[in-house]
N, C-alpha and C positions, 0 to 999 in steps of 0.2 A: 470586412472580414469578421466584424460582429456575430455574427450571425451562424458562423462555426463554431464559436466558444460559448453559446447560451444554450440553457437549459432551466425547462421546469419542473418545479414538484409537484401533482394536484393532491387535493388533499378535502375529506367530506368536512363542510363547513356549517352544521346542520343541515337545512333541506339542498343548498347549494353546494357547486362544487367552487373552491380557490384554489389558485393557485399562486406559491412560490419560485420567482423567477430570479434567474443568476446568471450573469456571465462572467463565464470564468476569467484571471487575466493574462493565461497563456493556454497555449495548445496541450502541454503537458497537465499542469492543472486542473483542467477540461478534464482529461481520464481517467486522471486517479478520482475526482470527484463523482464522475459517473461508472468507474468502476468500483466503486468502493459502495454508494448506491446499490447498485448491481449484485453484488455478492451481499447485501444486507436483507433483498430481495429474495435470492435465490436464483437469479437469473446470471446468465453465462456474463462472463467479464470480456466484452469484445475490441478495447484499444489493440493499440500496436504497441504499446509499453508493455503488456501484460503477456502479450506474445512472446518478446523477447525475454521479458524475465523467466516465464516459463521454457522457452527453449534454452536460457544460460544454467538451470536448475536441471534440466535433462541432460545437457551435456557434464553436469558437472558428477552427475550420479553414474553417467555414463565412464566418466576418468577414474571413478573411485570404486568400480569394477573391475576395472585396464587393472588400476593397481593391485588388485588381489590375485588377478591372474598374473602377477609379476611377482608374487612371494613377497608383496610389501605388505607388512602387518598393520591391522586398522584393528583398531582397540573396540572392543563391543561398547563397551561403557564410555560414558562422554566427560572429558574433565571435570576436576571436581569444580564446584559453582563457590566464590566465593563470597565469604560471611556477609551480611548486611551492615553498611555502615553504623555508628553507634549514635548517629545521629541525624533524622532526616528532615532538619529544620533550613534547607539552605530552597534557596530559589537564583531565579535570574532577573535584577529591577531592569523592565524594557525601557522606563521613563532615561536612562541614561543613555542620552547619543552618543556611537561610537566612533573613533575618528575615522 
């Protein structure tokens, strides 16, 4: 089942062409890596992830219609964003296993 989850990159190598090979280490993984490709590209994003996310995004524009036609008020302006920490020295040490 290798063999679903690989993919290459080619790429002009001087006069030759290489390529860069991967296999991804899940089915989901696989997608987002070549749909993320894909849209770097300019080319259509064709998973079944990318399906559903965009049909949960239509549906959800589509509820938030319903609710205008229901006299429910939707604020034109988007919450205010808050300030930027005073401090952006922090990280995550990966070298620390977690239990």
């Amino acid at each position: 089942d290798l063999y679903e989850l690989a993919f290459s990159i080619s790429y002009d190598h001087g006069e030759a062409e290489a390529y860069l090979n991967f296999i991804a280490p899940s089915k989901r993984e696989f997608h987002l890596w070549t749909d993320g490709l894909s849209a770097l590209l300019g080319s259509p994003m064709g998973s079944e992830q990318t399906r559903l996310d965009l049909e949960q995004l239509l549906t959800m524009e589509t509820k938030l219609r319903l609710l205008e036609l229901e006299n429910v008020p939707i604020p034109e302006q988007p919450p205010p964003i808050p300030p930027p920490p005073t401090n952006f020295n922090f990280c995550y040490d990966c070298s620390i296993a977690e239990p």
